[in-house]
Every structure is written in structure tokens, then in C-alpha cells.
DSSP file (Angstrom, degrees, kcal/mol; ACC not computed):
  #  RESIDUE AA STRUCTURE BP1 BP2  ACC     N-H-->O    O-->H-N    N-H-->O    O-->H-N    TCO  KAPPA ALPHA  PHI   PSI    X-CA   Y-CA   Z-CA
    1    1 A X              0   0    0      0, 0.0    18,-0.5     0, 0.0     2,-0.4   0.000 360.0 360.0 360.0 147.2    0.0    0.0    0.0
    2    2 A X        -     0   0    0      1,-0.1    12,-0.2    16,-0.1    11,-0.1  -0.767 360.0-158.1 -91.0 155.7    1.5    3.2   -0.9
    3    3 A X        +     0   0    0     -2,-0.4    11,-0.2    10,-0.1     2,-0.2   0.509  69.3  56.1 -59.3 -19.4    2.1    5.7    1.7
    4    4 A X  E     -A   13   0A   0      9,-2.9     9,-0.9     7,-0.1     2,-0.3  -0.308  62.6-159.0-129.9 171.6    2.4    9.0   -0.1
    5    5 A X  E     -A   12   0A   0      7,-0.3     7,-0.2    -2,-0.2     6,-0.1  -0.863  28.0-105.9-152.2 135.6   -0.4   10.9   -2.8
    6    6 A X        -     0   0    0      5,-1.2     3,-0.2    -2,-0.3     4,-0.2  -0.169  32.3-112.3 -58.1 175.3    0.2   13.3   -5.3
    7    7 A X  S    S+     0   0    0      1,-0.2     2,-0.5     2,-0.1    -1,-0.1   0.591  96.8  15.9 -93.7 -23.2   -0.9   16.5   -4.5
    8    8 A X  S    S+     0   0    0      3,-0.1     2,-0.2     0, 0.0    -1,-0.2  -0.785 136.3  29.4-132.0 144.3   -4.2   17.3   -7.3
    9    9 A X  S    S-     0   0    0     -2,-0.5    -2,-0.1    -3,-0.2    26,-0.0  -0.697  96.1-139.5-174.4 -26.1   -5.1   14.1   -8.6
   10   10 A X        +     0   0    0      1,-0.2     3,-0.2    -2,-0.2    -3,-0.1   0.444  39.7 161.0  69.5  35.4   -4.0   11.8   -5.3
   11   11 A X        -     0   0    0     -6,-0.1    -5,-1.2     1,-0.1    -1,-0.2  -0.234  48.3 -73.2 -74.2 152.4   -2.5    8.9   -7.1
   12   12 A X  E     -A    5   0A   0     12,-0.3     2,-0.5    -7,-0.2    -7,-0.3   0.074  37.1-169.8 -33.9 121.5   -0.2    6.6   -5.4
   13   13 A X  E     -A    4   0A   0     -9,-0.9    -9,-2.9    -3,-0.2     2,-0.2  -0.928  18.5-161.0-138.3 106.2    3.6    7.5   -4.3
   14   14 A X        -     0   0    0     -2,-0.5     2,-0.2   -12,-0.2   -12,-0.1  -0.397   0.4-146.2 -90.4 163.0    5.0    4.4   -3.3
   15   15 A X        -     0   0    0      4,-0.2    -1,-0.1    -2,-0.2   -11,-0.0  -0.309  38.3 -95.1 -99.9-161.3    8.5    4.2   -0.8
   16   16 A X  S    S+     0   0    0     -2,-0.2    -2,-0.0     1,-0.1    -1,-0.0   0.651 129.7  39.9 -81.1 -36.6   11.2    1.8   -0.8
   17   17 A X  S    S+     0   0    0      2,-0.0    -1,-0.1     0, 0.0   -15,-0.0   0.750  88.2  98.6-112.5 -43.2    9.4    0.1    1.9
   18   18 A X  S    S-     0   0    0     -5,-0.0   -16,-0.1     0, 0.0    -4,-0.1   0.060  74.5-118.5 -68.1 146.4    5.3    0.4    0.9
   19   19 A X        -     0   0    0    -18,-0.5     2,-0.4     1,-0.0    -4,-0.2  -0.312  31.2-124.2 -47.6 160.4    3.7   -3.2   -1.0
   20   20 A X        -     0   0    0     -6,-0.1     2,-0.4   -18,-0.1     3,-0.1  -0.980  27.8-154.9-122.9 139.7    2.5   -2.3   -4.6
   21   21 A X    >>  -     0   0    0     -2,-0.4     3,-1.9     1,-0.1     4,-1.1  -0.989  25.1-137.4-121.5 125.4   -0.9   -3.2   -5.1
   22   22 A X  H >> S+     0   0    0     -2,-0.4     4,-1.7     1,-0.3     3,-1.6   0.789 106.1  57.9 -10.1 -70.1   -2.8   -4.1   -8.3
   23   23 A X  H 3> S+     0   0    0      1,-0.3     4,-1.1     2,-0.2    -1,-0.3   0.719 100.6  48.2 -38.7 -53.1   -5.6   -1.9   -6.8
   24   24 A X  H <> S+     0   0    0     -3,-1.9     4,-2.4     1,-0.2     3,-0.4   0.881 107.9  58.1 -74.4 -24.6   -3.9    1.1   -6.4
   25   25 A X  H <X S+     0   0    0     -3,-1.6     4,-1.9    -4,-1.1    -1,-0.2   0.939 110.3  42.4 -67.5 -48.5   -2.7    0.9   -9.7
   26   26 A X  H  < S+     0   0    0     -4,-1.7    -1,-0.2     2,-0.2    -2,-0.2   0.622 100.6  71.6 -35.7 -38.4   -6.0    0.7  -11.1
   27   27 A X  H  X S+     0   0    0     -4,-1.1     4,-3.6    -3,-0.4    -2,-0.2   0.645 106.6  33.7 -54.4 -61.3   -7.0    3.1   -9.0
   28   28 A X  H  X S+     0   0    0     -4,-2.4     4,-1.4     2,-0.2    -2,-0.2   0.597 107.1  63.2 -89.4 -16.2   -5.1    5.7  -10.9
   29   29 A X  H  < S+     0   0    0     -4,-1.9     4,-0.4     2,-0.2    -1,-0.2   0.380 102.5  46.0 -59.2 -13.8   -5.4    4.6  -13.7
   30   30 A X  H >> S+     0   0    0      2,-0.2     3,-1.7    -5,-0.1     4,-1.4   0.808 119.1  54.3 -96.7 -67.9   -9.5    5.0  -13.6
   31   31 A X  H >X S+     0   0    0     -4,-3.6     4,-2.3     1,-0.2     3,-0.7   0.856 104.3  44.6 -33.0 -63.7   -8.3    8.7  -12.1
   32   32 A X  H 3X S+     0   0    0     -4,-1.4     4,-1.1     1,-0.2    -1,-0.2   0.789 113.7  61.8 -65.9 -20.7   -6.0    9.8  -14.8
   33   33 A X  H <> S+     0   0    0     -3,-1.7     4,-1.6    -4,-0.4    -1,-0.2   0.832 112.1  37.2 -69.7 -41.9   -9.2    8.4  -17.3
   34   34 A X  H << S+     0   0    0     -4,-1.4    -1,-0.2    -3,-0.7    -2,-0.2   0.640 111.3  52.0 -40.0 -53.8  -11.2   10.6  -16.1
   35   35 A X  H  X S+     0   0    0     -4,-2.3     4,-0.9    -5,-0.5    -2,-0.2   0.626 114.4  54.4 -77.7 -27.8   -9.1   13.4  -15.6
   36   36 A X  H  X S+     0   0    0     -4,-1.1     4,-2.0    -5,-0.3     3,-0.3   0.956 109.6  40.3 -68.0 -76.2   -8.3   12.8  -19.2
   37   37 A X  H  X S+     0   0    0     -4,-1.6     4,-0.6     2,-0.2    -2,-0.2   0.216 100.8  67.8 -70.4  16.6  -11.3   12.8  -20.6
   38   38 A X  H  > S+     0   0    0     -4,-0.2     4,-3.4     2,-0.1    -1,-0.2   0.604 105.3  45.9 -75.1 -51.1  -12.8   15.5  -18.8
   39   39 A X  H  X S+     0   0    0     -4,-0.9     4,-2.0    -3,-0.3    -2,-0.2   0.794 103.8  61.5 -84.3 -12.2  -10.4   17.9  -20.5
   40   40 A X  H >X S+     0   0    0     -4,-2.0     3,-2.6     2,-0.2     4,-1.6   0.992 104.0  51.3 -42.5 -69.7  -11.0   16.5  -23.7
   41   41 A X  H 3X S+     0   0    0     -4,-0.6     4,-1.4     1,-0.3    -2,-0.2   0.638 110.3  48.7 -48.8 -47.2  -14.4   17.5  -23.0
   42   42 A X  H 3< S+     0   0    0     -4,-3.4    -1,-0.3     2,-0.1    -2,-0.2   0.631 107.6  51.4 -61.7 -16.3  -13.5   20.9  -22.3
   43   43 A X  H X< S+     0   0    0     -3,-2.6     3,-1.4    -4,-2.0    -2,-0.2   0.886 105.0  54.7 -83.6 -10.9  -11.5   21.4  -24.9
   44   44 A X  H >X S+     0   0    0     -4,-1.6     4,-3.4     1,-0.2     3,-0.9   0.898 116.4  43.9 -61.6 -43.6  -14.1   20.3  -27.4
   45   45 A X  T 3< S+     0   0    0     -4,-1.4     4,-0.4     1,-0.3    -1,-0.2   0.559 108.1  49.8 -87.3  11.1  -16.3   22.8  -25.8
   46   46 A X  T <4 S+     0   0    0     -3,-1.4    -1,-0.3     2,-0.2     4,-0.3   0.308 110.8  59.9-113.0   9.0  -14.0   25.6  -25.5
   47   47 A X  T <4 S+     0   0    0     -3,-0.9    -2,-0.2    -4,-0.2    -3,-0.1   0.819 109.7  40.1 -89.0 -66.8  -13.3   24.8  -29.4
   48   48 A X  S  < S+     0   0    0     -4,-3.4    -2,-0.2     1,-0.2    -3,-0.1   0.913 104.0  58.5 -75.0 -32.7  -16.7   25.3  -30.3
   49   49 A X  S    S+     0   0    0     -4,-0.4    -1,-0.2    -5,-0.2    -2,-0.1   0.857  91.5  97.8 -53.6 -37.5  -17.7   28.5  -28.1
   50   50 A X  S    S-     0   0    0     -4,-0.3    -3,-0.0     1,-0.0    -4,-0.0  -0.377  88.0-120.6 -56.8 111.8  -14.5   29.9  -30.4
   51   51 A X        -     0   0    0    108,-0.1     2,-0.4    -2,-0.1    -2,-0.0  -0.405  17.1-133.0 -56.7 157.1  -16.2   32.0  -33.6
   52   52 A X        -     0   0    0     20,-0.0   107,-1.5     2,-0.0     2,-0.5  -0.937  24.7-162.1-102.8 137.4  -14.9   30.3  -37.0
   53   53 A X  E     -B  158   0B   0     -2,-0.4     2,-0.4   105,-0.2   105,-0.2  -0.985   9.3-175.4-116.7 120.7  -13.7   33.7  -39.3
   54   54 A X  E     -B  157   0B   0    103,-3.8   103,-1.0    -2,-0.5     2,-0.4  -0.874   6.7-176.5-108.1 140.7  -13.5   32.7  -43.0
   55   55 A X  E     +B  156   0B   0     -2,-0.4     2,-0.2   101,-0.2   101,-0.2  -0.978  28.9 116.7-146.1 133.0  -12.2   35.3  -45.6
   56   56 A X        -     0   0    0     99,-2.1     2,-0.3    -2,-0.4    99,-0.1  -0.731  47.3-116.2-157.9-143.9  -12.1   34.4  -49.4
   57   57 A X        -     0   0    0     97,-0.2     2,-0.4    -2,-0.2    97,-0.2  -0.903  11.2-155.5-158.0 155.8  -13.7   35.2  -53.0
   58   58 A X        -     0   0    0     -2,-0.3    95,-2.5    95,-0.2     2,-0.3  -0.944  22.7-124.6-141.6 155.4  -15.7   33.5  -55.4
   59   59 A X  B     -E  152   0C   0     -2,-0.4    93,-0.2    93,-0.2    90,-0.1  -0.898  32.6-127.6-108.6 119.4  -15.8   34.2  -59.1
   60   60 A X        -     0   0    0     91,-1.7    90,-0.8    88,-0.5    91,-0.3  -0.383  18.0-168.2 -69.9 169.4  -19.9   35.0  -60.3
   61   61 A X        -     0   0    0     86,-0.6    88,-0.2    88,-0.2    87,-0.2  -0.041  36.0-110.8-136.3  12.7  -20.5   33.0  -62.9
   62   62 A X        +     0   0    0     85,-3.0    86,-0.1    72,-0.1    87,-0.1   0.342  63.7 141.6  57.9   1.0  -23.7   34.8  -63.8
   63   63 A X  S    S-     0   0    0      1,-0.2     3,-0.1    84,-0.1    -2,-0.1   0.092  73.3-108.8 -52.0-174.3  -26.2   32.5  -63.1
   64   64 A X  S    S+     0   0    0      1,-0.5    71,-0.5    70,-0.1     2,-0.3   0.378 109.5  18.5 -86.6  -4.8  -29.8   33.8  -61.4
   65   65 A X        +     0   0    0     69,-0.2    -1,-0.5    82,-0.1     2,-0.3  -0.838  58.0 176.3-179.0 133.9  -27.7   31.8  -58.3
   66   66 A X  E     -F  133   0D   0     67,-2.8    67,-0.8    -2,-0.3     2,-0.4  -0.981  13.3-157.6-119.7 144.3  -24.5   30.5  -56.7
   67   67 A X  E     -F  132   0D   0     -2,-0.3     2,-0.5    65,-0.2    65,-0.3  -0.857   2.1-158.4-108.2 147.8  -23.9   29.1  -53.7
   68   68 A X  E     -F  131   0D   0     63,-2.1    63,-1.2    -2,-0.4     2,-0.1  -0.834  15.6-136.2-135.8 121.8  -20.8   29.0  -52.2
   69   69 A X  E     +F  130   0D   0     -2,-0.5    61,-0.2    61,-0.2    63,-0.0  -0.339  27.7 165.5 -83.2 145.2  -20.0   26.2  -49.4
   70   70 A X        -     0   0    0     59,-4.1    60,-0.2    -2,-0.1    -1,-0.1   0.850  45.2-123.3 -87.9 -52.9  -18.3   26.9  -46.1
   71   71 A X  S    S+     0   0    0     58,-1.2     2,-0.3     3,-0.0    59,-0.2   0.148  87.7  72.4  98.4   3.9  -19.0   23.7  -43.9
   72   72 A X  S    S-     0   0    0     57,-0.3     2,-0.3     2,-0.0    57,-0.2  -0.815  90.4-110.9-141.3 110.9  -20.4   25.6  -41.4
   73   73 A X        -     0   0    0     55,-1.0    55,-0.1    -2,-0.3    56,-0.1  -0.086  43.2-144.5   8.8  76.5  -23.7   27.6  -40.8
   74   74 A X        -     0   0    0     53,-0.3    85,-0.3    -2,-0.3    53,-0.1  -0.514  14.1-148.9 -73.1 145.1  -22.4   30.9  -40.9
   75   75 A X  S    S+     0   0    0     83,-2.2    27,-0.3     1,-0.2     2,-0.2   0.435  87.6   4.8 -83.3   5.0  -24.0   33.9  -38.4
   76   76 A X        -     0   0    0     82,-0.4    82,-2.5    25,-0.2     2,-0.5  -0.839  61.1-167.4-179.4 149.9  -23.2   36.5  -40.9
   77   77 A X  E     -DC 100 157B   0     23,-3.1    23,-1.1    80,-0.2     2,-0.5  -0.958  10.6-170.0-146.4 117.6  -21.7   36.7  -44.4
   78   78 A X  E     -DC  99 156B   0     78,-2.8    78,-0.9    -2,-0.5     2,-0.4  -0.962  10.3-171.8-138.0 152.8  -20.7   40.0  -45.7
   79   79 A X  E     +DC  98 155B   0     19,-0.6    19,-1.7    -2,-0.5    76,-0.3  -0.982  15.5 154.1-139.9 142.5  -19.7   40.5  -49.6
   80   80 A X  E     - C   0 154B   0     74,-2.0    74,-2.4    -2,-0.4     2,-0.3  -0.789  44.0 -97.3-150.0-179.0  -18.2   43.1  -52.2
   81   81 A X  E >   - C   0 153B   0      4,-0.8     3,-2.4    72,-0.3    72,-0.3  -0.686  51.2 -78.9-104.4 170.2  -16.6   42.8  -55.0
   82   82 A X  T 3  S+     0   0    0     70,-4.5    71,-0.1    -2,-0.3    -2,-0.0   0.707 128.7  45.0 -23.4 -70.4  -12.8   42.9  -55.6
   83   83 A X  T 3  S-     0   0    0      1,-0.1    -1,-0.3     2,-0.1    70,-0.1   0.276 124.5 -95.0 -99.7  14.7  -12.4   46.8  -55.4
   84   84 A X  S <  S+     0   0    0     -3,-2.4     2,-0.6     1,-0.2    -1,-0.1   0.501  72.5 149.1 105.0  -0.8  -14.8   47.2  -52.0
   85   85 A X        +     0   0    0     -4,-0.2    -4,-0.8     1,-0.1    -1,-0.2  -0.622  17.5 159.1 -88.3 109.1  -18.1   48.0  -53.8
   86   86 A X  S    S+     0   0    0     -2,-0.6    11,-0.6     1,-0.3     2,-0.5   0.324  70.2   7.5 -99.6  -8.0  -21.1   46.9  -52.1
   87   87 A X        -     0   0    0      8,-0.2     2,-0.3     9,-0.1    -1,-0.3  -0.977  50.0-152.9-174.8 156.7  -23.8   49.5  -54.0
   88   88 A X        -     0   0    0      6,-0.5     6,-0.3    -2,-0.5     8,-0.0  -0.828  11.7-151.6-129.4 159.4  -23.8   52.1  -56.8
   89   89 A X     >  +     0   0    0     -2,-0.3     4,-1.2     4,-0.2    -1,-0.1   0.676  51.2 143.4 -94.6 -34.2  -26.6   55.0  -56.3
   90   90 A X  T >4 S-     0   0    0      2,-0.2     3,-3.5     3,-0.1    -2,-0.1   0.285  77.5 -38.5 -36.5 133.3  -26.5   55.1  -60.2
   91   91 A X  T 34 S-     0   0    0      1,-0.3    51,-0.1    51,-0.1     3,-0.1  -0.201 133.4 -18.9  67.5-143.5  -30.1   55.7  -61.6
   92   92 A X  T 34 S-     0   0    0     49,-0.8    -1,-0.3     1,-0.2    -2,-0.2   0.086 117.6 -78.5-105.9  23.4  -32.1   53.6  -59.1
   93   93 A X    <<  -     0   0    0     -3,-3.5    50,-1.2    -4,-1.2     2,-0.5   0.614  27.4-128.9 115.3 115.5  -29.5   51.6  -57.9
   94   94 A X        -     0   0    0     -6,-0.3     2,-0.9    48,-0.3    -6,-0.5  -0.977  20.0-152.8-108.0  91.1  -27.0   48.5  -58.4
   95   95 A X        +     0   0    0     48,-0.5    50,-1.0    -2,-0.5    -8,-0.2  -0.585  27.6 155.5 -41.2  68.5  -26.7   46.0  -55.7
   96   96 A X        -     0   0    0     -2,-0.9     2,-0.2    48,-0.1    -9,-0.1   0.684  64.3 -20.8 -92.6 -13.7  -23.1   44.1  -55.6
   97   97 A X        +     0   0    0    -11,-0.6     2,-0.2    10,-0.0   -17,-0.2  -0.933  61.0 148.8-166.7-165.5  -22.7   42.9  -52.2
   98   98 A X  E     -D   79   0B   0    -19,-1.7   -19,-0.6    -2,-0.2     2,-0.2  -0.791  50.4 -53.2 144.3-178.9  -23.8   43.4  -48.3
   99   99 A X  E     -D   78   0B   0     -2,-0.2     2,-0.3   -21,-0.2   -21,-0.2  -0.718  45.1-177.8 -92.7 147.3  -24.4   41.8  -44.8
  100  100 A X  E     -D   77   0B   0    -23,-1.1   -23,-3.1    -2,-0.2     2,-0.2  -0.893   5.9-167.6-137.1 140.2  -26.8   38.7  -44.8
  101  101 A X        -     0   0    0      3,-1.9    25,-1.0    -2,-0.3     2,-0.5  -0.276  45.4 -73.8-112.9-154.2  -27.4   37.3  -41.6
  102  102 A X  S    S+     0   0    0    -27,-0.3     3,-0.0     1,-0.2    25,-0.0  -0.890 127.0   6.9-100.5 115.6  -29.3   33.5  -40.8
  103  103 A X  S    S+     0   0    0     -2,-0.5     2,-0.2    23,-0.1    -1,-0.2   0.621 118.4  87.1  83.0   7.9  -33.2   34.8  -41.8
  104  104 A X        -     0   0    0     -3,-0.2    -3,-1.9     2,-0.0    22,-0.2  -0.820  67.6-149.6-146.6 136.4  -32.3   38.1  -43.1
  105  105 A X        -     0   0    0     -2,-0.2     2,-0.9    -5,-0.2    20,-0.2  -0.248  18.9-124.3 -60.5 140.9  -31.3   38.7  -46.6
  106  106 A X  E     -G  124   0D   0     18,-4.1    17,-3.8    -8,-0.2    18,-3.2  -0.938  57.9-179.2 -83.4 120.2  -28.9   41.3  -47.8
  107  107 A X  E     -G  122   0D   0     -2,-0.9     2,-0.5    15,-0.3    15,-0.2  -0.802  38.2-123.3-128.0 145.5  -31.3   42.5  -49.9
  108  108 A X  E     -G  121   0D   0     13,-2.5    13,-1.5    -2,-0.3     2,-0.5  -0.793  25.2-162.1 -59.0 111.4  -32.3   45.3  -53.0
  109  109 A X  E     +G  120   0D   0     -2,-0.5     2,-0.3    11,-0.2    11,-0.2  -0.844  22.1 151.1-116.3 118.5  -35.0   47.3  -52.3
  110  110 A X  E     -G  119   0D   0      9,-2.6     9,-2.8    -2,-0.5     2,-0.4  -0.899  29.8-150.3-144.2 176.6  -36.7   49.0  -55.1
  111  111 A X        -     0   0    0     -2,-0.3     7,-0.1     7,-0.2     3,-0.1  -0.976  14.0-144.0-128.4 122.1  -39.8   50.4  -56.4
  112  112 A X  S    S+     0   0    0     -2,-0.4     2,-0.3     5,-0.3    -1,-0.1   0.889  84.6   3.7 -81.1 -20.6  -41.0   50.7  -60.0
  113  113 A X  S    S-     0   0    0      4,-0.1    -1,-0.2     1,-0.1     3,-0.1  -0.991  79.0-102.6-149.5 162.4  -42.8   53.9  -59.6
  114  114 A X  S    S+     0   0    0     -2,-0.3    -1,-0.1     1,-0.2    -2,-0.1   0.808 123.3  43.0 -57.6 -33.6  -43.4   56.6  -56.7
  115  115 A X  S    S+     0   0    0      2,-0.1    -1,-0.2    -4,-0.0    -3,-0.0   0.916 101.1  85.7 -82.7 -39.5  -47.2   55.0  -56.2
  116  116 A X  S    S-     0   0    0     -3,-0.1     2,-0.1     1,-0.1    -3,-0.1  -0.313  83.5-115.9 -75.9 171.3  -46.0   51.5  -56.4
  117  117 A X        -     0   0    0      1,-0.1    -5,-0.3    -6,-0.1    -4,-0.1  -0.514  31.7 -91.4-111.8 146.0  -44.7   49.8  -53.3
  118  118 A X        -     0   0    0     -2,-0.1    -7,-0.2    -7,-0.1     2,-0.2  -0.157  36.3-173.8 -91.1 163.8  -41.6   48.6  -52.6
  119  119 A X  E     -G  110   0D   0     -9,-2.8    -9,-2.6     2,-0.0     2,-0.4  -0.837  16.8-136.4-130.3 165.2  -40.1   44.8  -53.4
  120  120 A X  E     -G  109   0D   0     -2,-0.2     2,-0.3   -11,-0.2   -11,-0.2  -0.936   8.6-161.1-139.7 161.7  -36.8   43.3  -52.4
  121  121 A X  E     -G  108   0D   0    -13,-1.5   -13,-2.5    -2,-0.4    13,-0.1  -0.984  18.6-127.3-133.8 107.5  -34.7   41.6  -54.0
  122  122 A X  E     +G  107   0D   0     -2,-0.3   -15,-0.3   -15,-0.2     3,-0.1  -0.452  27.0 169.1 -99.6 162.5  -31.8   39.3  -52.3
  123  123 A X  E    S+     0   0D   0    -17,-3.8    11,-0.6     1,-0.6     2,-0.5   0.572  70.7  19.7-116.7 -45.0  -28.6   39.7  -53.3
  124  124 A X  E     -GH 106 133D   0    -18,-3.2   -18,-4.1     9,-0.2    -1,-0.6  -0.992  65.2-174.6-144.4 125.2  -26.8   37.5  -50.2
  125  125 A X  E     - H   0 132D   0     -2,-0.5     7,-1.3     7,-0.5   -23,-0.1  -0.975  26.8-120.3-130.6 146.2  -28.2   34.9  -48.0
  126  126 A X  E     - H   0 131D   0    -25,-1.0     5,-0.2     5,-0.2     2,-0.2  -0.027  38.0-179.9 -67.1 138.7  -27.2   32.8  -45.0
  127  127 A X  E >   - H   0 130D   0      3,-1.6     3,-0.5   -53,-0.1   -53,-0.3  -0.820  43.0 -97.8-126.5-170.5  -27.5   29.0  -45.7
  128  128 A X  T 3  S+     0   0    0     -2,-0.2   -55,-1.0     1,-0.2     3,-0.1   0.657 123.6  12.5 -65.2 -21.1  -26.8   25.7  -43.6
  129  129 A X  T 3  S-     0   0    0      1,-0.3   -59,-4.1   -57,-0.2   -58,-1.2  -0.015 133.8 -31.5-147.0  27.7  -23.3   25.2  -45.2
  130  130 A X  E <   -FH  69 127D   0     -3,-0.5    -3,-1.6   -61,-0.2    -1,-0.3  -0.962  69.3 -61.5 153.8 167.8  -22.8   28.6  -46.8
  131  131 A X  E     -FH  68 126D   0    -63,-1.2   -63,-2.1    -2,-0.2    -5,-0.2  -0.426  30.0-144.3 -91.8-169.5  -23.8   31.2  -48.3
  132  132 A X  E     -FH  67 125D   0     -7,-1.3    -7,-0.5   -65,-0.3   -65,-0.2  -0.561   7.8-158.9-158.5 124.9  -25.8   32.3  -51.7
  133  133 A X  E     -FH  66 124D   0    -67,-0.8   -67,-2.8    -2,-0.2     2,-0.2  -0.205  11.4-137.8 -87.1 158.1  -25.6   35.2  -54.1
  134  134 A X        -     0   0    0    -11,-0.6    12,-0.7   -69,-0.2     2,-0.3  -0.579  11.4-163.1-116.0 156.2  -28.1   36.6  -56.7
  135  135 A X  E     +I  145   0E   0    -71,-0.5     2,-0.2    -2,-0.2    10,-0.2  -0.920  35.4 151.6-140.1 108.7  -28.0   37.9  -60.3
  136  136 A X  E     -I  144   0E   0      8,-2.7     8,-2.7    -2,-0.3     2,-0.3  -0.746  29.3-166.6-147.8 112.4  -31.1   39.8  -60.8
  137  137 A X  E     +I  143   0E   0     -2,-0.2     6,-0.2     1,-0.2     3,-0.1  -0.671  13.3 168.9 -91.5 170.9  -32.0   42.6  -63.1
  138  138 A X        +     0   0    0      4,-3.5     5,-0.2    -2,-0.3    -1,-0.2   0.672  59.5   2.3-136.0 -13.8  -35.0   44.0  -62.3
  139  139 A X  S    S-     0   0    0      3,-2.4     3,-0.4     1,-0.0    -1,-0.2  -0.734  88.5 -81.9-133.8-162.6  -35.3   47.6  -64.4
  140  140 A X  S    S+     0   0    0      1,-0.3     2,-0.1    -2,-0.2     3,-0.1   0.107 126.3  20.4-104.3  28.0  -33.1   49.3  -66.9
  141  141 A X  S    S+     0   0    0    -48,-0.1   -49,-0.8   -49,-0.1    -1,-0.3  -0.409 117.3  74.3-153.2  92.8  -30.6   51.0  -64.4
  142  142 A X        +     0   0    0     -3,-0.4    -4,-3.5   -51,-0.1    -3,-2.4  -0.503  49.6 115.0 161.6 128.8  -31.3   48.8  -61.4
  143  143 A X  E     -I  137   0E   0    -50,-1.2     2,-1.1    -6,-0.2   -48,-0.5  -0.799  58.9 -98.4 157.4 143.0  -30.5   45.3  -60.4
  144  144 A X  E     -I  136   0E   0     -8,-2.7    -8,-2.7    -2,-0.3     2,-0.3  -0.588  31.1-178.5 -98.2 123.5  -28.5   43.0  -57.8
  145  145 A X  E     +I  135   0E   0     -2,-1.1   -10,-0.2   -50,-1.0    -1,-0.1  -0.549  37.9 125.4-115.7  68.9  -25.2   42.1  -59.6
  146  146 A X  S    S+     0   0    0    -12,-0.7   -11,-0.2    -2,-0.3    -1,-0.2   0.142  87.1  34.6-103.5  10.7  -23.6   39.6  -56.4
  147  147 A X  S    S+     0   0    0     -3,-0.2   -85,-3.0   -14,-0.1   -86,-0.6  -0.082  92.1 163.0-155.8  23.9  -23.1   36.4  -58.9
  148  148 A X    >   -     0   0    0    -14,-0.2     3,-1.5   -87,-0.2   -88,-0.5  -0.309  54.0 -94.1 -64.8 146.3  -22.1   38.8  -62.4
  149  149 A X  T 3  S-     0   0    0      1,-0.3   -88,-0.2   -88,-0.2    -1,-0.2  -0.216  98.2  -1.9 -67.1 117.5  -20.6   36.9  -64.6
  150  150 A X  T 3  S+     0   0    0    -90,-0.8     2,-0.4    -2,-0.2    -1,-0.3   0.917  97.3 122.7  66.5  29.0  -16.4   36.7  -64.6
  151  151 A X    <   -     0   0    0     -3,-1.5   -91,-1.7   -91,-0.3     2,-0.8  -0.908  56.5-138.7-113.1 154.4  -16.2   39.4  -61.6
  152  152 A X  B     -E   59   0C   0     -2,-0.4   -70,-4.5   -93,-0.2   -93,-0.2  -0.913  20.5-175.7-124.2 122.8  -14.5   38.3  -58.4
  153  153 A X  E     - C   0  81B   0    -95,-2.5     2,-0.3    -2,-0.8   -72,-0.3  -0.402  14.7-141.1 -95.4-173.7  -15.8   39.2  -55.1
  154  154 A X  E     - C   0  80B   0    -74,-2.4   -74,-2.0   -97,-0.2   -97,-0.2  -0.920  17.3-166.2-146.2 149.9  -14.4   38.6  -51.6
  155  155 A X  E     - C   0  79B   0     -2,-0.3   -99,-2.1   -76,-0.3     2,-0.3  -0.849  14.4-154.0-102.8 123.9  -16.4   37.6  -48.6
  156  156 A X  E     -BC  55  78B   0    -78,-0.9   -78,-2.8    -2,-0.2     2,-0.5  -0.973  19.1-175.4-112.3 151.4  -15.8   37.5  -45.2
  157  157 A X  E     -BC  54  77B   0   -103,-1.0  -103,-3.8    -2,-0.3     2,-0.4  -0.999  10.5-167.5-146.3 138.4  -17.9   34.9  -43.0
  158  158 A X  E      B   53   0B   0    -82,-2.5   -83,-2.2    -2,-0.5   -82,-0.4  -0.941 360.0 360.0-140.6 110.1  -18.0   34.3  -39.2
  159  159 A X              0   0    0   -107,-1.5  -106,-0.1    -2,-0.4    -1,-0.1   0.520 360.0 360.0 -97.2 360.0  -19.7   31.1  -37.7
């Protein structure tokens, strides 16, 4: 039997003198297993509590829609094109990039005439594994250009 314990974990510290016993060895070994896998557990969870920050670009391709996968759910997506441009005023407006969260769109919002009411139009949305960008015109100076054809944007995304 040992006479001694460590000092945090209280495994055995035998002497010259003390028996060794199976048990104790056992003993400490079922501690240190425990003790192991306990911080495993915390690090897995101090892992995830940790935001994931992604930065990249994707090349439109002009489609009416692209997606582009992350692996992860992101909580916000923001997008511009190469030279920082997220909107043009011109005429009634050009849409290229902007923040989409999970359940709200970065979105166009435009109106075809002062009586009629306004409609939106999403440019960038939040998905399960990604985001996805829009190509849409919708008048003759007006229209969400986030997936134009041979332009490169860059994106930053934080899950």
C-alpha cells in the first residue's frame, strides 16, 4: 500500500518500503481516465464556443444563383466585389454585395414607380453550409449584380 499521494489528482507514491498493489494501480489509472477525458471535453467545448472567421472570393458566374459552401452555418456573411463596392446610387441603384445574416437577406430594395410599393430583391443569404448570391435585373438601371458573370468578389464569413 503506498504511503504518499500526489498533490491534485491523489495517485499513489509508493517508498522503498510500501507493498504495490494491483488496486492502487487501477485506482489511478481510472483517475488519470477521467481526468483525461474530462479535458477532452473541455477542450471540445471551448473549441466550439471559439467563432470560426473565414475570408475568401468566389468568381460570379452569372447565373440567377451560386452558392458557395463553407462547412459551417455561418452567423453573418458580408460580400463586395474585388475593389470594395457593395452599392452604386446610379439611376435607381445596383446592388453588388452586403451583410446577410441567418433569416435576413442582404437584400435590393426598389420600387418601380413613386405609387408603387416597394419589393426586395436578395442579393446574399445565409445558408446551412454557406452562403448564396443573386443575379437579378430588375429595371433598366437597377439590379442586384452579387453572382455577375467573370467578376471576383471577396467575402468575409463568421460562424
Amino acid at each position: 500500500m503506498s504511503t504518499n499521494k500526489t498533490q491534485h489528482y491523489h495517485l499513489n507514491q509508493w517508498e522503498a518500503e510500501d507493498k504495490v498493489l494491483r488496486a492502487e494501480f487501477n485506482q489511478d489509472n481510472a483517475k488519470l481516465d477521467s481526468a483525461m477525458a474530462q479535458a477532452a471535453q473541455e477542450r471540445a467545448e471551448l473549441r466550439s464556443a471559439i467563432p470560426k472567421i473565414v475570408t475568401g472570393t468566389y468568381q460570379g458566374n452569372g447565373a440567377a444563383s451560386q452558392t458557395i459552401p463553407l462547412g459551417f452555418a455561418p452567423k453573418a456573411v458580408l460580400t463586395m466585389t474585388q475593389s470594395g463596392l457593395m452599392y452604386s446610387p446610379n439611376s435607381s441603384g445596383y446592388m453588388f454585395g452586403g451583410l446577410a445574416l441567418p433569416g435576413h437577406s442582404a437584400s435590393h430594395r426598389y420600387r418601380r414607380s413613386i405609387s408603387s410599393p416597394y419589393e426586395y430583391y436578395p442579393g446574399v443569404e445565409v445558408t446551412d453550409t454557406g452562403f448564396t448570391v443573386y443575379e437579378t435585373r430588375i429595371g433598366e438601371y437597377a439590379g442586384v449584380s452579387c453572382n455577375s458573370a467573370d467578376t471576383t468578389y471577396h467575402y468575409l464569413a463568421i460562424g
